[in-house]
Backbone as CSV, one residue per row, in Angstrom:
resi,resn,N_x,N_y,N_z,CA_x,CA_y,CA_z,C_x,C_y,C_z
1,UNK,8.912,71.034,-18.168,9.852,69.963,-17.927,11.241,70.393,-18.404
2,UNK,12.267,70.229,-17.423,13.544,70.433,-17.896,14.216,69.590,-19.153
3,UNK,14.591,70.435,-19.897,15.628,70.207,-20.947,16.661,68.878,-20.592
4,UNK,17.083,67.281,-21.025,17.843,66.854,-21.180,18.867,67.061,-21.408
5,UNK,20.158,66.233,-21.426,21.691,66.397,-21.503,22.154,65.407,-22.512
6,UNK,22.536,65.215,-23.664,22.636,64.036,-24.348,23.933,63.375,-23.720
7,UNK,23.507,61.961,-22.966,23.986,61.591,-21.920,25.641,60.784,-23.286
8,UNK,25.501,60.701,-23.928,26.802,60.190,-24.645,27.410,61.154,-25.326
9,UNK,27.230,62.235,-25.013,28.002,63.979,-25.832,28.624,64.139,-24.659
10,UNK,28.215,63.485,-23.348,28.637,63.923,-22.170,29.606,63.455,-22.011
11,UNK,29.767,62.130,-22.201,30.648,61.537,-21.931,32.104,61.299,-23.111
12,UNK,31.469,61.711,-24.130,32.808,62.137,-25.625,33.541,63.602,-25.586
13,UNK,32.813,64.687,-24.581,33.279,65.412,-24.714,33.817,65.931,-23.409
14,UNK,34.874,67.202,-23.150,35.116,67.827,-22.159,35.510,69.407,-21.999
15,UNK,35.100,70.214,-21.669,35.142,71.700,-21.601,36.496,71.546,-20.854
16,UNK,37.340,72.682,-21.995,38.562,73.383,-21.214,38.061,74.226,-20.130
17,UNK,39.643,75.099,-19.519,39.783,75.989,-18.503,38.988,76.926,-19.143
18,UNK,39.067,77.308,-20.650,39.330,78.638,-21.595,37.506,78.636,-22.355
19,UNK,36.520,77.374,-21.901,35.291,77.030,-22.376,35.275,76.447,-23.577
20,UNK,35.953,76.166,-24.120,36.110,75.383,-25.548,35.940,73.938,-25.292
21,UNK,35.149,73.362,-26.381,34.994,71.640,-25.709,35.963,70.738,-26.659
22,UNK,36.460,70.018,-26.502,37.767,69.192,-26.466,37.056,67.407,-26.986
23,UNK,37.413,66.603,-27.688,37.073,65.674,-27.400,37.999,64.595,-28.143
24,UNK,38.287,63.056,-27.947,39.820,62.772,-28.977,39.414,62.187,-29.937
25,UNK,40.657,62.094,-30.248,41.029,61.330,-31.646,40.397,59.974,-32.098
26,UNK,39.813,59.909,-33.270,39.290,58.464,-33.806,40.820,57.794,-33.679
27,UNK,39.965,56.213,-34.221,41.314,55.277,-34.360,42.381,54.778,-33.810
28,UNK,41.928,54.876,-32.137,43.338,54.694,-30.948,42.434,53.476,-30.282
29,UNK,41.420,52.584,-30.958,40.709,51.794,-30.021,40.687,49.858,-30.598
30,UNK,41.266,49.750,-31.346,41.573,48.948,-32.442,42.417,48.502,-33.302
31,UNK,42.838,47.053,-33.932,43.258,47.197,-34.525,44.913,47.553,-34.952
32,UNK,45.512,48.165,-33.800,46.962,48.583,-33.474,48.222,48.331,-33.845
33,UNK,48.124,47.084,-34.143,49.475,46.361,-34.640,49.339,46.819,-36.139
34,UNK,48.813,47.259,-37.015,49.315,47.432,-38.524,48.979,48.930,-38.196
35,UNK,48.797,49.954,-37.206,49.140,51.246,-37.472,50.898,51.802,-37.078
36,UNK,51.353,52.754,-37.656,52.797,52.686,-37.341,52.735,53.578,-35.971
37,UNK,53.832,53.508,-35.247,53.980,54.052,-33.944,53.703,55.567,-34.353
38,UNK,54.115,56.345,-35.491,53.912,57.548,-35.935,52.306,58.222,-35.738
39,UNK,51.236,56.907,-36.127,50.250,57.168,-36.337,49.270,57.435,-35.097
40,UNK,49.550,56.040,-33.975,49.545,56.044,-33.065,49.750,57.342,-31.915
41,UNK,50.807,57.578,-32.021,50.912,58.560,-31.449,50.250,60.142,-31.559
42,UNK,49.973,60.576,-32.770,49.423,61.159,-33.160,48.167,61.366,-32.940
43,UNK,47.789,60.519,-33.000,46.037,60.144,-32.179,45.609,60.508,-30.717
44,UNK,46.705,60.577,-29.663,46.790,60.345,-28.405,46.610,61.874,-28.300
45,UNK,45.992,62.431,-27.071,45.713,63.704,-26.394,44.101,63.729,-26.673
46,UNK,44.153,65.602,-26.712,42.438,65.686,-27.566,42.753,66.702,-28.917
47,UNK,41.670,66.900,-29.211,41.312,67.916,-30.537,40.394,68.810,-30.254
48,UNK,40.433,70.161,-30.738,39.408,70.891,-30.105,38.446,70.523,-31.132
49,UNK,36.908,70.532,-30.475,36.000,70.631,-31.612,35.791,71.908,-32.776
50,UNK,35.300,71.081,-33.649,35.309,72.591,-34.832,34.496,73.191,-34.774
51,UNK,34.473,74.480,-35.634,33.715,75.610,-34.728,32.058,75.434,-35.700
52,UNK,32.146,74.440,-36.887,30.747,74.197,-37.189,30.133,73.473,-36.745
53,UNK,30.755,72.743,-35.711,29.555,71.728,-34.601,29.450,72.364,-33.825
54,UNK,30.134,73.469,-32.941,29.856,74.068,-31.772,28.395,74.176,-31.597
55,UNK,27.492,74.762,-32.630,26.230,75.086,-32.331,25.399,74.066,-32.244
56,UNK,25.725,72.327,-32.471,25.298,71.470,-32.632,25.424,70.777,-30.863
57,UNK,26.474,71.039,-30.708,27.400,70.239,-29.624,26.934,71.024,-28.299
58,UNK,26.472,72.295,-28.110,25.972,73.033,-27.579,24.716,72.777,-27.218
59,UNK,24.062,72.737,-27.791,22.124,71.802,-28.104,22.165,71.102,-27.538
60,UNK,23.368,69.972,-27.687,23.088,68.673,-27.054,23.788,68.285,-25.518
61,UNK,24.410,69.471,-25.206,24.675,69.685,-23.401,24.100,70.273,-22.975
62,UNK,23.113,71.498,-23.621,22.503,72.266,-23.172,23.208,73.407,-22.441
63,UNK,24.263,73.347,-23.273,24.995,75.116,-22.823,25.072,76.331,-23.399
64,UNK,25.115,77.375,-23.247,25.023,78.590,-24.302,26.101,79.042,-24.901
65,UNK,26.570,78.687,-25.850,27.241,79.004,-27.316,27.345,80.287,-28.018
C-alpha cells in the first residue's frame, strides 16, 4: 500500500524553484489591532524552514531529503 501525504504539511507548506520548503509566519491571523504596523509587517511573506525539521517535514510529504 502506498505511503500517505500528511494532508495539512501540504497545505502549510510550499517547495521553492531552488527545492527548499518555505512556509509563513505565525501571528498574521488575529488579534491585529494591538500589534504595531512594524510587527505586522514583518510577519508577511514566507520563512524558509529550518534545516532540523527538514528530515521531519520530508517524512511527512514523502519526499527525499
Amino acid at each position: 500500500m502506498k505511503q500517505k501525504s500528511h494532508s495539512g504539511t501540504k497545505k502549510r507548506t510550499r517547495v521553492t524553484g531552488s527545492g527548499k520548503l518555505m512556509f509563513q509566519k505565525s501571528c498574521k491571523r488575529h488579534l491585529l489591532s494591538s500589534k504595531s504596523k512594524r510587527q505586522k509587517k514583518a510577519s508577511t511573506g514566507g520563512v524558509l524552514a529550518p534545516s532540523g525539521h527538514l528530515k521531519r517535514l520530508a517524512r511527512l510529504l514523502n519526499i527525499s531529503k
